[in-house]
C-alpha positions as CSV (number, residue, x, y, z in Angstrom):
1,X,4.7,-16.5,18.1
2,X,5.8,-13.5,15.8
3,X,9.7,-13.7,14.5
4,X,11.8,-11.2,16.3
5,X,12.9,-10.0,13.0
6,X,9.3,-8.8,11.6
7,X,8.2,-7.0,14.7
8,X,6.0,-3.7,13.9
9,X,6.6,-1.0,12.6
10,X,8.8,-2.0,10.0
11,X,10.0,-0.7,6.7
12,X,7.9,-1.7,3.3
13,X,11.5,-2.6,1.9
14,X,11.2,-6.1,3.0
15,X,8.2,-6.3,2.2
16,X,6.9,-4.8,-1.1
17,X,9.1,-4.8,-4.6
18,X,8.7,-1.0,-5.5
19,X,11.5,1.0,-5.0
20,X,12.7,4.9,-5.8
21,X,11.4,6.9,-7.7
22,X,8.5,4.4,-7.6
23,X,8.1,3.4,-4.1
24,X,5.3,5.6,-2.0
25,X,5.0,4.3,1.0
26,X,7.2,4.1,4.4
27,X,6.5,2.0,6.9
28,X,4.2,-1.0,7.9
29,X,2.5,0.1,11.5
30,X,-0.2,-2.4,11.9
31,X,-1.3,-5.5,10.5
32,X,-4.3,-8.1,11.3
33,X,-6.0,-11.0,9.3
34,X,-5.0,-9.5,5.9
35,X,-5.5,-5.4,7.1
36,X,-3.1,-3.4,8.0
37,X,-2.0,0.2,8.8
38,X,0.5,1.5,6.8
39,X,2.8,5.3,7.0
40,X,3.5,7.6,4.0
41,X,5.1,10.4,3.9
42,X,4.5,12.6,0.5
43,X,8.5,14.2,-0.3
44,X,9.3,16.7,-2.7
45,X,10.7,14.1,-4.8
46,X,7.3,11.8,-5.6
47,X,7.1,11.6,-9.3
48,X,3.4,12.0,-9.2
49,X,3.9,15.5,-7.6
50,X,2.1,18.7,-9.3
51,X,3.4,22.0,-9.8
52,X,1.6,23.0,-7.0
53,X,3.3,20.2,-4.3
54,X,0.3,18.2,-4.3
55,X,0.1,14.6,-5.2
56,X,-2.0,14.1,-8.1
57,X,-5.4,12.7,-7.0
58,X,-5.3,9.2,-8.9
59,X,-2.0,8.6,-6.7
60,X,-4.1,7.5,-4.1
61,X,-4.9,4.1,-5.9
62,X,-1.4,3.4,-5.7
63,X,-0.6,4.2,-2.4
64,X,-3.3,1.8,-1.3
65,X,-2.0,-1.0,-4.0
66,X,1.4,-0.6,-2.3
67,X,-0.3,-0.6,1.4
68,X,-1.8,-4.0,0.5
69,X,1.1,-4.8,-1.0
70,X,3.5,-4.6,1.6
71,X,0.3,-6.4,4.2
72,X,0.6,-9.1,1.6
73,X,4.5,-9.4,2.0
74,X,4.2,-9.3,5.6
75,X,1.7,-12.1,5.8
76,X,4.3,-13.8,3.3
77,X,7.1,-13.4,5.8
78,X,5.2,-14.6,8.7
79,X,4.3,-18.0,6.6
80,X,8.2,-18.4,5.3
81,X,7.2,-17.8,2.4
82,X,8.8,-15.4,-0.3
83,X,7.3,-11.9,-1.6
84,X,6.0,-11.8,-4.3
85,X,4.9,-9.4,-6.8
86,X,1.4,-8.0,-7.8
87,X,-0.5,-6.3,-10.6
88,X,-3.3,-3.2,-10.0
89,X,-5.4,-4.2,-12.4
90,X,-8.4,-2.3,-11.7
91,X,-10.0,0.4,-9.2
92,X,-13.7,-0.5,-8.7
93,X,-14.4,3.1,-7.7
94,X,-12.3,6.3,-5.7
95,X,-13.5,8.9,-4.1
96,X,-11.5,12.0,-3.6
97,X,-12.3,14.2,-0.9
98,X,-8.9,16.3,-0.4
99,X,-5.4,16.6,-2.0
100,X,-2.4,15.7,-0.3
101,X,0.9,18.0,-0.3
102,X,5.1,17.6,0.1
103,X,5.1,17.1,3.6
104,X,1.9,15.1,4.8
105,X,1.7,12.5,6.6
106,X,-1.0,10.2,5.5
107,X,-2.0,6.9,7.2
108,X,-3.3,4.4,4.8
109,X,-5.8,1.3,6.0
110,X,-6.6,-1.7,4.1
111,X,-8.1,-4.7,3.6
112,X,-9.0,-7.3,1.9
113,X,-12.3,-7.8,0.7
114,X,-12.2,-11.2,-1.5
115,X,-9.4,-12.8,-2.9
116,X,-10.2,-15.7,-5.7
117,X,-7.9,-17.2,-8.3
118,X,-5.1,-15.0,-8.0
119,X,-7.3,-11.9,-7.7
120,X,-7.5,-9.3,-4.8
121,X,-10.3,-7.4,-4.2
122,X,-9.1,-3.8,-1.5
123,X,-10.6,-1.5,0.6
124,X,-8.6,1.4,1.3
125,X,-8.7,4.3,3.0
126,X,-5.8,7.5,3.3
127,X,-6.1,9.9,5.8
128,X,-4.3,13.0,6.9
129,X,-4.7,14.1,10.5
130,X,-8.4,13.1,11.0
131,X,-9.4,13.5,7.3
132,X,-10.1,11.1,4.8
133,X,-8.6,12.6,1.6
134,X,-9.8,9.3,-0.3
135,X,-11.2,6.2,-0.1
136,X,-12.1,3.7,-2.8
137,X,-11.7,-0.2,-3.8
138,X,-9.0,-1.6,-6.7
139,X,-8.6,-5.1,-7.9
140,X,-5.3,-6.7,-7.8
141,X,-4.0,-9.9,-9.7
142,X,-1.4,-11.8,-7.5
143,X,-0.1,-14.5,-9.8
144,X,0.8,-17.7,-8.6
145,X,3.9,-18.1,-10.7
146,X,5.3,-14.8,-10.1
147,X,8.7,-14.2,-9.5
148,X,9.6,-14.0,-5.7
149,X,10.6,-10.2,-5.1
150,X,15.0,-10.3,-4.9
């Protein structure tokens, strides 16, 4: 049975420690056996914004780090457990089909490929409308003696 208080969609504050400037994404939408379906919205504010209003491409790494982040601190909550930090420590490979600009709305999918000895191995995918702008796979490290998220 799913706690009243984590019902979807909910806000990645609970769930992810990033915050302003440095936080990317919005909201948590979906989630499912370590996947999930997560809202951004890119604002004119987004410190990896170009002169031209686009996000710089590489960008798209971290917004699927934080997507899996906050599915990670979802499944946390869910298991009473606390949220904890994580580290992207790698990006297997990215491809970049599009750019995304202030104002888009981008839907971000992940999940999790393998997960061994405190490392995470992600699919993602972001999409505006019914494009994929990227898609690509990044290693995280998920210590177990990190510091629950406060």
């Amino acid at each position: 049975m799913m706690k009243a208080n984590l019902s979807l969609p909910m806000s990645v504050k609970r769930l992810i420690p990033h915050r302003p400037p440095l936080l990317l994404v919005d909201r948590l939408l979906e989630f499912k056996d370590q996947s999930g379906l997560i809202e951004a919205t890119v604002m004119s504010d987004n410190i990896l914004l170009c002169d031209d209003g686009g996000i710089d491409q590489i960008a798209m790494a971290e917004l699927i780090a934080q997507s899996y982040a906050a599915v990670k601190g979802y499944d946390d909550l869910l298991h009473d457990k606390p949220v904890k930090k994580g580290f992207l420590v790698g990006i297997r490979k990215i491809h970049f089909n599009y750019r995304a600009f202030v104002g888009d709305r981008l839907l971000i999918n992940v999940s999790t490929i393998a997960s061994i000895g405190g490392f995470t191995v992600v699919e993602g995918k972001v999409m505006h409308d019914d494009d994929v702008i990227a898609s690509g796979t990044i290693k995280l490290w998920l210590p177990e003696d990190a510091q629950p998220q406060t």
